[in-house]
N, C-alpha and C positions, 0 to 999 in steps of 0.2 A: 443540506441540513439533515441530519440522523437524530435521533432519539437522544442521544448525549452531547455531540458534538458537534460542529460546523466544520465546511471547508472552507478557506476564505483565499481571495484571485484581489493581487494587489494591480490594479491597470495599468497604473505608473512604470512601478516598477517589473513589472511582469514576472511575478514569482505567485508561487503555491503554497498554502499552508493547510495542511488535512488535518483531523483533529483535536480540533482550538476548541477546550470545555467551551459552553455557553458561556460559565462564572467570571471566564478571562476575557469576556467581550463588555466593553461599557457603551452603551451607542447614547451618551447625552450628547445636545449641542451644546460645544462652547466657540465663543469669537475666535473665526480663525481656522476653526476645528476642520478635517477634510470629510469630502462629503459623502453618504454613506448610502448605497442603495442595496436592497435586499433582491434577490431573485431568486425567483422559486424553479428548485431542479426538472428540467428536462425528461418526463417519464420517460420518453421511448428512450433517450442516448445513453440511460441508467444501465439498461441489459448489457451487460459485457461478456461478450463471448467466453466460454469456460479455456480455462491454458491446455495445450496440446502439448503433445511430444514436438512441435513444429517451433514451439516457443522459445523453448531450449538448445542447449549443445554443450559437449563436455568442453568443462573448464567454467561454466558461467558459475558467479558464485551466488547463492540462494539463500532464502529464512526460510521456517516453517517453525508452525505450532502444533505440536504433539498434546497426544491424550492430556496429560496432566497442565496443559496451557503453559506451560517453559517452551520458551523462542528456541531453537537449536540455529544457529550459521553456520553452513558448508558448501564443498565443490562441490556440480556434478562430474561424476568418475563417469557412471555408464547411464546411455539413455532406454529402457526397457519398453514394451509394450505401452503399457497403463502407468510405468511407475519409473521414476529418478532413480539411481541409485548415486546415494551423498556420500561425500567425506568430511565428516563434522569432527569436533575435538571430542565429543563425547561416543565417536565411535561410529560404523558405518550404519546408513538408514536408507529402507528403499520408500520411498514417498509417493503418492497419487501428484499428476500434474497440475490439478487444482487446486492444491494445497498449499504449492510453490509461491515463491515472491520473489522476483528478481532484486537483488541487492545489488546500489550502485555506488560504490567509492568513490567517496569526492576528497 
């Protein structure tokens, strides 16, 4: 649970949804309805290690939010010290490893 959003774990069907406004959750009971329990997040399992250069490898393909909050998608071409360097359509970007987000093609 986040300040805007929720992440919601279907048991059944064992899938993940991150993001889910609160506004698009309705929890009334109706006859039938499946049953709904709330859990409260895990402080310590919260801490997620920061991304390393170890995360990565050239060819993985990535997002990242830049200054002005526009998503950029590209390769990594080269892996540097502290920083990626991308091959995005908008042109090459060297990026901090925690800024990264592995992007998966389904």
């Amino acid at each position: 649970m986040n300040s805007r959003d929720v992440t919601l774990d279907d048991a059944n069907q064992r899938t993940r949804w991150s993001g889910v406004p609160y506004a698009a959750i309705d929890l009334r009971e109706e006859p039938g309805a499946v049953e709904v329990e709330i859990l409260e997040p895990d402080k310590r399992r919260q801490k997620l290690k920061p991304r390393t250069r170890a995360d990565f490898k050239v060819g993985d393909n990535v997002s990242f939010v830049d200054r002005d909050q526009q998503t950029h998608f590209g390769r990594v071409v080269r892996l540097n010290a502290k920083t990626a360097t991308l091959e995005c359509d908008s042109g090459t970007w060297r990026v901090a490893f925690g800024s990264l987000q592995q992007v998966v093609d389904i």
